[in-house]
C-alpha positions, 0 to 999 in steps of 0.5 A: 688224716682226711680223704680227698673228696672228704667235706670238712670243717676248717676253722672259721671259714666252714664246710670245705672239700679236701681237693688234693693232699700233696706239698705244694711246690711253694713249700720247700723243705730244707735239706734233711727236713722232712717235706710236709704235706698240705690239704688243699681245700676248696670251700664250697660257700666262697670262692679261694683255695686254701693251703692247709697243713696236714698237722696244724695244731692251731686250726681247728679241721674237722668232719661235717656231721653226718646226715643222720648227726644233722637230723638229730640235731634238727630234731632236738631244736624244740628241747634247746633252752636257749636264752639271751646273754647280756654280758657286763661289757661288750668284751664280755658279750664278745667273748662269751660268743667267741667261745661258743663258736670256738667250741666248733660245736653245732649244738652250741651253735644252734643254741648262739643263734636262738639265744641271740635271736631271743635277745633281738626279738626282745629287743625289738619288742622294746623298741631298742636298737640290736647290738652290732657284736650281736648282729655279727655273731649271729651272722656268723653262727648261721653261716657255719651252722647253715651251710655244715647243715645243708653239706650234710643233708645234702640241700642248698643253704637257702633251703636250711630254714624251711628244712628246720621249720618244716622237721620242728613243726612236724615233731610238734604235730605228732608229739603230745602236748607234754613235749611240744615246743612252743610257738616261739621256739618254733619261730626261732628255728625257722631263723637260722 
């Protein structure tokens, strides 16, 4: 169970902050039944309250990461080989990302946003036109990636981009030429 005050991960809507834990009055238990109690959370990149059950197995609720989680998984940006998924169909593309944000993962997260950053530099390139399920999830992965990033490191969303581009280019200058990530992995980074 969390604490009030604690910042949490809960479901697709993002950092949130555990306001109160308490059985709000429009929960009325019948008689004999057990009342149950509710985190009342406040996301902190949107407007709303949410009423949230304490045991609800079908929402996903978590911890943000640490500071220290955060750190490393910015520094472990350059060594994520991510690349494009094509998929057959676009159910196929939609499911694939599906399950990557599913994972409410952030290393899966970092890695749906490069790979689908990969696809529309590409695509750019071609002179193509990017992919609206590829746009949607990419916007979605950056908003909960950003703003558990920047919950964590205690910065605004804004600064998240600079704060990444800033650690991978720093890593690159003191690493040897063996371990340095290339110029385009860098740019990915900066993208999220």
């Amino acid at each position: 169970m969390f604490q009030k005050d604690a910042l949490v991960i809960y479901g697709k809507t993002g950092v949130c902050k555990v306001m109160d834990i308490t059985t709000p009055d429009f929960c009325l238990a019948k008689p004999g039944e057990k009342k149950k109690l509710y985190y009342v959370l406040s996301p902190l990149y949107q407007d709303g309250t949410i009423y949230a059950l304490v045991d609800n197995p079908r929402v996903f609720i978590r911890p943000i990461l640490t500071k220290e989680e955060a750190k490393q998984l910015v520094e472990l940006v350059p060594t994520i080989r991510a690349q494009a998924y094509y998929g057959g169909s676009t159910q196929d593309l939609r499911n694939h990302y599906q399950n990557l944000l599913d994972s409410n993962d952030c290393a899966d997260l970092v890695e749906l946003v490069m790979s689908i950053y990969e696809k529309k530099t590409y695509v750019e390139q071609t002179k193509k036109k990017f992919g609206a399920v590829d746009e949607h999830f990419m916007k979605q992965a950056e908003q909960l990636l950003n703003g558990e990033l920047a919950a964590a490191l205690e910065i605004t969303v804004e600064q998240v981009s600079d704060y990444i581009t800033t650690k991978v280019k720093g890593r690159k200058s003191l690493a040897g030429s063996g371990a340095r990530a290339s110029a385009k992995e860098t740019e990915n980074c900066g993208n999220m």
